[in-house]
DRENTORKOL-3810 file (N, C-alpha, C; in nm, 4 decimals):
REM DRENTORKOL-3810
@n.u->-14.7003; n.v->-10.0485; n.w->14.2651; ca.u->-14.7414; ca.v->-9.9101; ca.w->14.2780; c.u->-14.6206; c.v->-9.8170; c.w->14.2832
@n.u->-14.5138; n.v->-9.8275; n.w->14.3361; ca.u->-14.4003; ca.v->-9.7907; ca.w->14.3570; c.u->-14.3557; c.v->-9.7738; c.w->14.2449
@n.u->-14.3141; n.v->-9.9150; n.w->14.1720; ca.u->-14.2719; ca.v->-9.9169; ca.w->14.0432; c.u->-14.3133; c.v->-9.8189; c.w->13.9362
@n.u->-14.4512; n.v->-9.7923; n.w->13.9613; ca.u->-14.5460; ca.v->-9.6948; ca.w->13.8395; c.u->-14.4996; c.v->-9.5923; c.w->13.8654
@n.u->-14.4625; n.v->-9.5013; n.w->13.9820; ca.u->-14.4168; ca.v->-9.4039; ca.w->14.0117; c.u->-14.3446; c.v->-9.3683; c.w->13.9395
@n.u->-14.1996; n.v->-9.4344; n.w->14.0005; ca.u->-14.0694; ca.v->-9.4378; ca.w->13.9702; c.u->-14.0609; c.v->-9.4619; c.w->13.8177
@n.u->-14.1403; n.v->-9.5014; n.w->13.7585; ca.u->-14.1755; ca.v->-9.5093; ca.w->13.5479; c.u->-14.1799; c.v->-9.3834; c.w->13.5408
@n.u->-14.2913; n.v->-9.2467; n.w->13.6341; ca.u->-14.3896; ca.v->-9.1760; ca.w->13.5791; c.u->-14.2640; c.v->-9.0761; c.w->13.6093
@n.u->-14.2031; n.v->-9.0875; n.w->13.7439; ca.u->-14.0626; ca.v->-8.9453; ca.w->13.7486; c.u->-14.0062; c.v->-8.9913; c.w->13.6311
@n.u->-13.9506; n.v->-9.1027; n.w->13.5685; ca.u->-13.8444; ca.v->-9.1370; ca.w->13.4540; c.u->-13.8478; c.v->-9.1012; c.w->13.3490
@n.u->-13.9977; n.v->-9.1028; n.w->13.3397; ca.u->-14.0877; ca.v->-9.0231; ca.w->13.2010; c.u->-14.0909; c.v->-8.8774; c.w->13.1687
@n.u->-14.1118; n.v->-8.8449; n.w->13.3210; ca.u->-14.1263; ca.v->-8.6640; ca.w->13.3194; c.u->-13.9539; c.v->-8.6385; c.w->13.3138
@n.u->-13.8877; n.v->-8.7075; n.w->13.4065; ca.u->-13.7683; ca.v->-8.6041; ca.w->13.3608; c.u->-13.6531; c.v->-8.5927; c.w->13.2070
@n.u->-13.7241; n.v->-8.7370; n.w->13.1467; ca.u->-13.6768; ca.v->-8.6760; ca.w->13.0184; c.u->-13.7637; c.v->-8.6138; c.w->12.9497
@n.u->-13.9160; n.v->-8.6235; n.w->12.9852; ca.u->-13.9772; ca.v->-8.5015; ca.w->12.8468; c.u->-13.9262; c.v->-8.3358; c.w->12.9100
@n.u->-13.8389; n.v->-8.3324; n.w->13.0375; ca.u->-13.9020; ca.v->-8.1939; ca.w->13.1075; c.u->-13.8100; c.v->-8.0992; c.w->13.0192
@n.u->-13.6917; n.v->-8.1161; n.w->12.9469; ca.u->-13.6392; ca.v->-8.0484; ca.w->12.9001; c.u->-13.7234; c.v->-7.9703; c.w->12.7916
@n.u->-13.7858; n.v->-8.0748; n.w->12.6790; ca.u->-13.8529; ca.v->-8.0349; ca.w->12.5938; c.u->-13.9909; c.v->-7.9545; c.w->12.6230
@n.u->-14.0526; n.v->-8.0113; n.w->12.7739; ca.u->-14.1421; ca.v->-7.9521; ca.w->12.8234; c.u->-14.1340; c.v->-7.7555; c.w->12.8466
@n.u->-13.9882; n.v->-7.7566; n.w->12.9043; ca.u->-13.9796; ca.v->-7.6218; ca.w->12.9583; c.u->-13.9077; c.v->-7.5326; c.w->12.8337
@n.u->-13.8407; n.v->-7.5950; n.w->12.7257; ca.u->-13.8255; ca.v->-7.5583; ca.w->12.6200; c.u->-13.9737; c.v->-7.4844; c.w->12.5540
@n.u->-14.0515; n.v->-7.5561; n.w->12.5300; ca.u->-14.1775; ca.v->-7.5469; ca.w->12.4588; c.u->-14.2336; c.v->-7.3893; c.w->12.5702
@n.u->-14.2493; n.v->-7.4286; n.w->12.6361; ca.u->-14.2903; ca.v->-7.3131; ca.w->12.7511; c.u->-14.2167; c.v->-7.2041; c.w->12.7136
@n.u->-14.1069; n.v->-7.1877; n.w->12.6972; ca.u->-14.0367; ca.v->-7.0541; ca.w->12.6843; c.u->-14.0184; c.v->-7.0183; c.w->12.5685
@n.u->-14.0664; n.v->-7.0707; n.w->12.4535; ca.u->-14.0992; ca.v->-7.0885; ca.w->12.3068; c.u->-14.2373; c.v->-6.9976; c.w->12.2958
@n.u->-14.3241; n.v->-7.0838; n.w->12.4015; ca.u->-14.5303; ca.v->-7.0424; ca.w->12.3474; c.u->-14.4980; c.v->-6.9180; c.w->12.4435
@n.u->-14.4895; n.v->-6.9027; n.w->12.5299; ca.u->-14.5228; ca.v->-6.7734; ca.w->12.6474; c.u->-14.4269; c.v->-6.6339; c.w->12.5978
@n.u->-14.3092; n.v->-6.7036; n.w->12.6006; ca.u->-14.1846; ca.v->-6.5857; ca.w->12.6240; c.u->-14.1936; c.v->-6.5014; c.w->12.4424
@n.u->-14.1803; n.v->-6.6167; n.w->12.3608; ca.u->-14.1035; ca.v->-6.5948; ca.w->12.2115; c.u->-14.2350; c.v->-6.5960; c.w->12.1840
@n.u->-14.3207; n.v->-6.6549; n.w->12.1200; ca.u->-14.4206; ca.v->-6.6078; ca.w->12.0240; c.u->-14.5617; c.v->-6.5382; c.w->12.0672
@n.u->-14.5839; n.v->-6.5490; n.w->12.2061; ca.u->-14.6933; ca.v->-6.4210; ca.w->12.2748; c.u->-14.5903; c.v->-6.3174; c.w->12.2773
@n.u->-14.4312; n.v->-6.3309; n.w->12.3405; ca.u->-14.4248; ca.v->-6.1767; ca.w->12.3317; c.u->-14.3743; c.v->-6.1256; c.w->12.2177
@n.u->-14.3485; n.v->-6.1726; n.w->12.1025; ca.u->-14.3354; ca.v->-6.0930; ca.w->12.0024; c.u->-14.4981; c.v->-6.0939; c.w->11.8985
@n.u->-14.6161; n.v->-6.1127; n.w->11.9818; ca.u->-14.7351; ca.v->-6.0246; ca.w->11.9437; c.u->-14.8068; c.v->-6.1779; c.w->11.9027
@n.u->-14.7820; n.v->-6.3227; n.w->11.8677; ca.u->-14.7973; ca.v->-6.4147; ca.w->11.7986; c.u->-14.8915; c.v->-6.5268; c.w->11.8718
@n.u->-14.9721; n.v->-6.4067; n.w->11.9567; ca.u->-15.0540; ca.v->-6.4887; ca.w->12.0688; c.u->-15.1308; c.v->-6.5749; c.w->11.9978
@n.u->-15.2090; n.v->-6.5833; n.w->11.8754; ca.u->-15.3497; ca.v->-6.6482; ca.w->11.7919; c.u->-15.2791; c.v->-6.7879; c.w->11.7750
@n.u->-15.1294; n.v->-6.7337; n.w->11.7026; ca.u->-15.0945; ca.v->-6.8742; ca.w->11.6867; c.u->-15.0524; c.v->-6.9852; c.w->11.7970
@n.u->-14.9993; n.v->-6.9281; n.w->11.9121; ca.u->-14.9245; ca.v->-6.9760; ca.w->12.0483; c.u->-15.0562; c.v->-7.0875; c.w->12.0675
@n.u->-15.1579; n.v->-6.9683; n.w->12.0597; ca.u->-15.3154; ca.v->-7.0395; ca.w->12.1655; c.u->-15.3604; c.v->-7.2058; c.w->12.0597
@n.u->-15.3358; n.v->-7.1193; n.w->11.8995; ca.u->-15.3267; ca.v->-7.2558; ca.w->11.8019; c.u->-15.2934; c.v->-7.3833; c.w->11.8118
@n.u->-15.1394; n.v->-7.3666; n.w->11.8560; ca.u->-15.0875; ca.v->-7.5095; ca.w->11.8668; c.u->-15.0427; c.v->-7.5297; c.w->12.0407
@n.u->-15.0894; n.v->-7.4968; n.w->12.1086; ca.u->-15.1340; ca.v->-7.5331; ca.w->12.2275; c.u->-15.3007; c.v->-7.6156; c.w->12.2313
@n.u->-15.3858; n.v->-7.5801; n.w->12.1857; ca.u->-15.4878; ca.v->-7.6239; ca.w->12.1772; c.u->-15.4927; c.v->-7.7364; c.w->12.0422
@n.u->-15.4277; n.v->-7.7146; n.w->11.9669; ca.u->-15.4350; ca.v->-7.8431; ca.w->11.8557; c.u->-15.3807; c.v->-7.9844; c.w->11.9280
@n.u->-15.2650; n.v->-7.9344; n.w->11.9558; ca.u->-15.1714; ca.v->-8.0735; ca.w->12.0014; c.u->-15.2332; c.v->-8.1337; c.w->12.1521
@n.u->-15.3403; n.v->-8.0427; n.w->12.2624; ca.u->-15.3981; ca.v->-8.1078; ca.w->12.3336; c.u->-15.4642; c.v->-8.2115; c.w->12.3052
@n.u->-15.5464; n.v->-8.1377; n.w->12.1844; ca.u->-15.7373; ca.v->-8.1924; ca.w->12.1614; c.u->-15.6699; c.v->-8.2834; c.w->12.0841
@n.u->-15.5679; n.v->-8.2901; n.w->11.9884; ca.u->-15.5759; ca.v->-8.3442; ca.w->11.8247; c.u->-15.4417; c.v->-8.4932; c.w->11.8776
@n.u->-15.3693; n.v->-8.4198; n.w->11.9587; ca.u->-15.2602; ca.v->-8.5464; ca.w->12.0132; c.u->-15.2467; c.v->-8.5771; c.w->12.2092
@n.u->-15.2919; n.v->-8.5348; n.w->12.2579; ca.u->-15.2573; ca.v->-8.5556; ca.w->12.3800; c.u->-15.3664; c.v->-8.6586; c.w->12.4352
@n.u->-15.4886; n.v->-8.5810; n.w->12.4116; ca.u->-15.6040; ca.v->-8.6286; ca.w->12.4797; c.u->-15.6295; c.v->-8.7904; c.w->12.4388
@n.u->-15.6752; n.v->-8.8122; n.w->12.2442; ca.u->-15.7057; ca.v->-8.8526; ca.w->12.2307; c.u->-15.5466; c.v->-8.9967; c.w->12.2336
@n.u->-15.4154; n.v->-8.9885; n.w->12.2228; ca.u->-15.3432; ca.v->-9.0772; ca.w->12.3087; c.u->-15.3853; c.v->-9.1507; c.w->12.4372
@n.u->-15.3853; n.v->-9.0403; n.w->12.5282; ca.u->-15.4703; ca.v->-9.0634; ca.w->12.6485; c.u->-15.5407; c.v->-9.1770; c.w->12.6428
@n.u->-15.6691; n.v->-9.1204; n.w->12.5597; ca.u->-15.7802; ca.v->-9.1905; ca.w->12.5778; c.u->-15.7776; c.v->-9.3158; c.w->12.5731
@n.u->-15.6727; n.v->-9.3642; n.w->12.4157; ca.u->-15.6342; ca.v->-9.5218; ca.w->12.3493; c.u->-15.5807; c.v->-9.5693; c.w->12.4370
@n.u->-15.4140; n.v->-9.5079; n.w->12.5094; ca.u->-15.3766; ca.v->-9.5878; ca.w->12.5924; c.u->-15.4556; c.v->-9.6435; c.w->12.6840
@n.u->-15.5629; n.v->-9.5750; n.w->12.7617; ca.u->-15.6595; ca.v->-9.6015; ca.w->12.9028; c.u->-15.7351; c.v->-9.7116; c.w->12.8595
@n.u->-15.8262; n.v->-9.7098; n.w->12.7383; ca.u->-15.9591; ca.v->-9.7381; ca.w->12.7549; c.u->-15.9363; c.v->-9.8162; c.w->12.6417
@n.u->-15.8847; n.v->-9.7974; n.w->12.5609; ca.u->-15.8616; ca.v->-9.8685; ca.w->12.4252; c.u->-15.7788; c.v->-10.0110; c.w->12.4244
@n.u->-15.6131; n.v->-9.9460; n.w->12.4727; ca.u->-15.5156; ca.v->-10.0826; ca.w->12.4980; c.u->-15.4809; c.v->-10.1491; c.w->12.6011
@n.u->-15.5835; n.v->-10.0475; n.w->12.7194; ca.u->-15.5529; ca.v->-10.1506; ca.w->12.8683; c.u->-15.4142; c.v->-10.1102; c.w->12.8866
@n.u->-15.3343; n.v->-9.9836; n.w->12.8930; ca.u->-15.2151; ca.v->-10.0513; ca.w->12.9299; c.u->-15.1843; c.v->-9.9316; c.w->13.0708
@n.u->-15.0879; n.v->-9.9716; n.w->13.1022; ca.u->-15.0198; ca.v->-9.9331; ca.w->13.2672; c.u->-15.0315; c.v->-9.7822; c.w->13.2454
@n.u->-15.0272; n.v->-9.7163; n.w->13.3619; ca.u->-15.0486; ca.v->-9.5732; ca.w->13.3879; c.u->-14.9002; c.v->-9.5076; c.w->13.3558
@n.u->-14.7886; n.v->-9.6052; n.w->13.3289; ca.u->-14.6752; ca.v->-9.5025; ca.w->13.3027; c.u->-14.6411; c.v->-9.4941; c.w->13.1417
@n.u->-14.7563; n.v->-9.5636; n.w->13.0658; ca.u->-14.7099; ca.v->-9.5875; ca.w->12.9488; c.u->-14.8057; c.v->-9.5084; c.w->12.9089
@n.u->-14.9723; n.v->-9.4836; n.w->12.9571; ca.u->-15.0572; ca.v->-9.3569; ca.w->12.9156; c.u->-14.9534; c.v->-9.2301; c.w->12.9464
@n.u->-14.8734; n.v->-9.2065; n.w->13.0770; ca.u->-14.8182; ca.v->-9.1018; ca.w->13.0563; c.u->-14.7313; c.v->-9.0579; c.w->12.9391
@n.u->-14.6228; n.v->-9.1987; n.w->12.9168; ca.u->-14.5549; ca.v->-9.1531; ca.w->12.7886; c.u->-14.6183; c.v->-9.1166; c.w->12.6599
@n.u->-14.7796; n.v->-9.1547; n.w->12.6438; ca.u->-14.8578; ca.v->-9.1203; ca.w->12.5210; c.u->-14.8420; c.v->-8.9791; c.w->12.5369
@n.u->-14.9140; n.v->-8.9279; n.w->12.6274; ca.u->-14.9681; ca.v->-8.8037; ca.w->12.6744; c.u->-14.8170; c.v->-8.7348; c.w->12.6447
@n.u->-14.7025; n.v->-8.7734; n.w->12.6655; ca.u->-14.5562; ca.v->-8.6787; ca.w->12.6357; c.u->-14.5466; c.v->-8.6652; c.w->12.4543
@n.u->-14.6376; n.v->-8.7197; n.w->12.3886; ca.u->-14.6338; ca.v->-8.6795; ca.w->12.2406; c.u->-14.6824; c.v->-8.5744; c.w->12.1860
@n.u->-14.7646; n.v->-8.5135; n.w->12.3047; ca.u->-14.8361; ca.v->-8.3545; ca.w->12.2827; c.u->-14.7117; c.v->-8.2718; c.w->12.2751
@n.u->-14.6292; n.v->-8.2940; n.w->12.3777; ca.u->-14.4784; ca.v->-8.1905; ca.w->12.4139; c.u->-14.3949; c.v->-8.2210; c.w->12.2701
@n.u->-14.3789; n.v->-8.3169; n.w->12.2149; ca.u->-14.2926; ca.v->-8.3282; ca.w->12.0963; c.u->-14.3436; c.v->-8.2583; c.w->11.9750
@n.u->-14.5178; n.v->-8.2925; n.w->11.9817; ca.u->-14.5828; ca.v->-8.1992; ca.w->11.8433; c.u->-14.5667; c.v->-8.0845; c.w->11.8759
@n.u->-14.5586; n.v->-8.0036; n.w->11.9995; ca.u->-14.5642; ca.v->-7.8691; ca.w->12.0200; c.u->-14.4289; c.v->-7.7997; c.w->11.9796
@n.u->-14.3307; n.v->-7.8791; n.w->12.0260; ca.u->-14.1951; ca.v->-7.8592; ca.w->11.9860; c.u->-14.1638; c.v->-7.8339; c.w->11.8563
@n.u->-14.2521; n.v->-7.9311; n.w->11.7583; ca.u->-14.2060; ca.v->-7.9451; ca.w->11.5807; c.u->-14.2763; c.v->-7.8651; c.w->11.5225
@n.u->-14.3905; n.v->-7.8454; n.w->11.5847; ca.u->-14.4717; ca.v->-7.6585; ca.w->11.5306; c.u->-14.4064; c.v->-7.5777; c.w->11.6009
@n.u->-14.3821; n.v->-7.5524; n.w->11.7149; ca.u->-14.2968; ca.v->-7.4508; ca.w->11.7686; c.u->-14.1904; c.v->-7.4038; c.w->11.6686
@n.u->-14.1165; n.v->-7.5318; n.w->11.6462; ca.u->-13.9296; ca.v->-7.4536; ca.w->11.5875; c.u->-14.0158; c.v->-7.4232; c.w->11.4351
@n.u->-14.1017; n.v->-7.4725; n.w->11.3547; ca.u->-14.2090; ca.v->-7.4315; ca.w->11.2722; c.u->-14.1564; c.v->-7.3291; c.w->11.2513
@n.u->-14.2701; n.v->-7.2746; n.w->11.3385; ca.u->-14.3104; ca.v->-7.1200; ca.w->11.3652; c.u->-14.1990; c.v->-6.9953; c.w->11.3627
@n.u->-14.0791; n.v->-7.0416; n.w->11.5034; ca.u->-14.0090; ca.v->-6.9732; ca.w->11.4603; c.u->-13.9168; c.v->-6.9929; c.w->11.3653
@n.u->-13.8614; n.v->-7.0940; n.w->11.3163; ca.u->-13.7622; ca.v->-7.0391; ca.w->11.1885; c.u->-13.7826; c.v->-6.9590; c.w->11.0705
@n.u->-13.9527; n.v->-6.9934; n.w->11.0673; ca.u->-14.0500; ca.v->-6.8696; ca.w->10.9486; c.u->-14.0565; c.v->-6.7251; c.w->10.9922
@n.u->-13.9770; n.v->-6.7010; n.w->11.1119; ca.u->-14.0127; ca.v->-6.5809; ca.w->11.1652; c.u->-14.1463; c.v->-6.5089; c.w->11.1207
@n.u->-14.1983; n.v->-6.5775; n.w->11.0712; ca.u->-14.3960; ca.v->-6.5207; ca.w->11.0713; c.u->-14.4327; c.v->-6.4637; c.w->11.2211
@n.u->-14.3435; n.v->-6.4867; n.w->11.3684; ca.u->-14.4101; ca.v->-6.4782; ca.w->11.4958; c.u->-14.3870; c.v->-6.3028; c.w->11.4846
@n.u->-14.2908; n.v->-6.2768; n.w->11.4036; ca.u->-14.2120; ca.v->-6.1368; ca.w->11.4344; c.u->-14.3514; c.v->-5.9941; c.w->11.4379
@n.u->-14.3977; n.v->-5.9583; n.w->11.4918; ca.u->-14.4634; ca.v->-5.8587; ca.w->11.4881; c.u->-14.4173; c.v->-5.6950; c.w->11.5290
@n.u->-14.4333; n.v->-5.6084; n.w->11.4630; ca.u->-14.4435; ca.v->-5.4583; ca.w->11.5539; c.u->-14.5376; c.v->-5.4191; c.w->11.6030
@n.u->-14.4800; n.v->-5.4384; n.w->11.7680; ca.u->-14.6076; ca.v->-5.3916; ca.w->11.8578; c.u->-14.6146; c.v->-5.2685; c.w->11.8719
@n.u->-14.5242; n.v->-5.1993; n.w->11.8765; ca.u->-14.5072; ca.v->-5.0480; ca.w->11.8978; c.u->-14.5532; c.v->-4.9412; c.w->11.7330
@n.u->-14.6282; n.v->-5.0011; n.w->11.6753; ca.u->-14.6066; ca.v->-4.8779; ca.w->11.5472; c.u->-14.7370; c.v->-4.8259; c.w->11.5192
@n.u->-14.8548; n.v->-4.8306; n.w->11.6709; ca.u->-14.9137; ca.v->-4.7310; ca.w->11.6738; c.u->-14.9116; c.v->-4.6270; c.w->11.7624
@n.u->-14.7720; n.v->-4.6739; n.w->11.8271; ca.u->-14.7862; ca.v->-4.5589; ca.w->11.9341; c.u->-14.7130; c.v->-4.4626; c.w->11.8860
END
């Protein structure tokens, strides 16, 4: 039990970089430069389309240990990341918010 722990901190603190990366990517950079439709997009794709259904295989599917469903579940943070830098290098996020006032 201990052991699973000590997997599950080992796990989080290397996705956390990419974790808090991604965060200041969806919130900061593409809601505040107006690019909320898409932010909500691939936040909700990479849950439903990669996180969950990982999840699910690791649990119920391959039987395997609770620190290795977590590392599934850290493949949502990597897809979010590779649509993220996506998004912005197309600068498509760029909007003018100000040009009806």
């Amino acid at each position: 039990m201990v052991i699973d722990a000590y997997q599950i901190m080992k796990i989080n603190s290397l996705i956390m970089p990419v974790r808090v990366f991604n965060i200041v990517l969806i919130v900061g950079v593409l809601r505040g430069g107006g690019d909320a439709n898409h932010a909500f997009a691939i936040e909700a794709f990479t849950m439903w389309f990669m996180g969950v259904p990982a999840a699910f295989a690791g649990a119920l599917l391959f039987k395997l240990p609770i620190y290795w469903v977590v590392a599934l579940t850290t493949l949502e943070e990597i897809g979010k990341f590779i649509l993220c830098m996506y998004r912005l290098v197309s600068d498509k996020w760029i909007n003018n918010l100000v040009k009806n006032f």
